[in-house]
N, C-alpha and C positions, 0 to 999 in steps of 0.2 A: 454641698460643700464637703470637701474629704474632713475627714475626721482628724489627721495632723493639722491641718490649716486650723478648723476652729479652733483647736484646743492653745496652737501658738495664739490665733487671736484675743481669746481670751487670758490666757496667761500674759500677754504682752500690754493689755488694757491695764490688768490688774497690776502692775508693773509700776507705765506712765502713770497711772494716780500715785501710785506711795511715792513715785518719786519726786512731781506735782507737791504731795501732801508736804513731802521732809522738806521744798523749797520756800516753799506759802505759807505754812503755820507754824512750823519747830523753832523758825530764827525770831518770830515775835513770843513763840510761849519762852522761850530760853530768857529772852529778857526782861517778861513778868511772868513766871512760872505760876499764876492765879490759875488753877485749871478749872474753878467756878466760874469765873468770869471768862475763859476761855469757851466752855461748853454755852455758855448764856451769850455768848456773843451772836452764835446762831440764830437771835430767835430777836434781833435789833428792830424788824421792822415785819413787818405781815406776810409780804414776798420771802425772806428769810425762812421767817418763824415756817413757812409753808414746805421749804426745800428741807428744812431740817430735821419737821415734822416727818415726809417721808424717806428721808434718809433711817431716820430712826424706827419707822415701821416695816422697812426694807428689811434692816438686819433682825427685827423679831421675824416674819417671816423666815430669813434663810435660818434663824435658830429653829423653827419650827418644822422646816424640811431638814436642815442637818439630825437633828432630832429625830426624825419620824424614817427616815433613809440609814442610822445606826442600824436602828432596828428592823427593819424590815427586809434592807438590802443589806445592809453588811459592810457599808461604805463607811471605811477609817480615816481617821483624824480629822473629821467635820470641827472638832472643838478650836483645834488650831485654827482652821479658817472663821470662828466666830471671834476670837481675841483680835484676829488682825481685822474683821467687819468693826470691830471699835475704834483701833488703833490703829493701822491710820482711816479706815473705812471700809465702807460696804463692798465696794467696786473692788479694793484689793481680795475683801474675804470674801463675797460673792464671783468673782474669777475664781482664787484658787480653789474654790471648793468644786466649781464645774470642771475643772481640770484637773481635779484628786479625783471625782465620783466617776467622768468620764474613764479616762484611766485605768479603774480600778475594776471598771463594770466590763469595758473590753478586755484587759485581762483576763475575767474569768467568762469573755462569750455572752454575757447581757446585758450591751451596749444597745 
């Protein structure tokens, strides 16, 4: 796969979910801003509790490659892409970080 093509695709995944996300959860959290009972909503029933579980061990992971790829490679603004793995999710911050780290690593030839 060319290296423009993945990087659209995953920039354009990362995309369709926030935009997904601002249609499906912002118009019920707006009209009960509870964002305890919003985050516990995840976790209603076992099947749930199970998606939300790893959604949430998703984004410590990419915290732990963003983290570990600062340092090692050199790869900027991983922190941006962990705010938006909370807000609106993983899928947006895990895209945009494959498409900053990609990017950044062809820039400099260690792609």
């Amino acid at each position: 796969m060319p290296e423009g093509l993945f990087r659209g695709l995953v920039l354009g995944v990362a995309v369709v979910f926030a935009l997904i996300f601002l249609t499906v959860v912002v118009p019920p959290l707006l009209d009960a801003p509870d964002l305890v009972t919003a985050a516990m909503a995840g976790f209603v029933n076992p099947y749930a509790a199970g998606y939300a579980t790893d959604a949430i061990l998703c984004w410590v992971i990419l915290a732990i490659w963003v983290i570990f790829e600062a340092r090692a490679r050199g790869v900027r603004h991983g922190w941006v892409c962990l705010l938006l793995g909370i807000v609106p999710g993983v899928a947006t911050g895990f895209g945009l970080y494959l498409f900053l780290r990609t990017r950044q690593l062809s820039a400099e030839g260690r792609a």
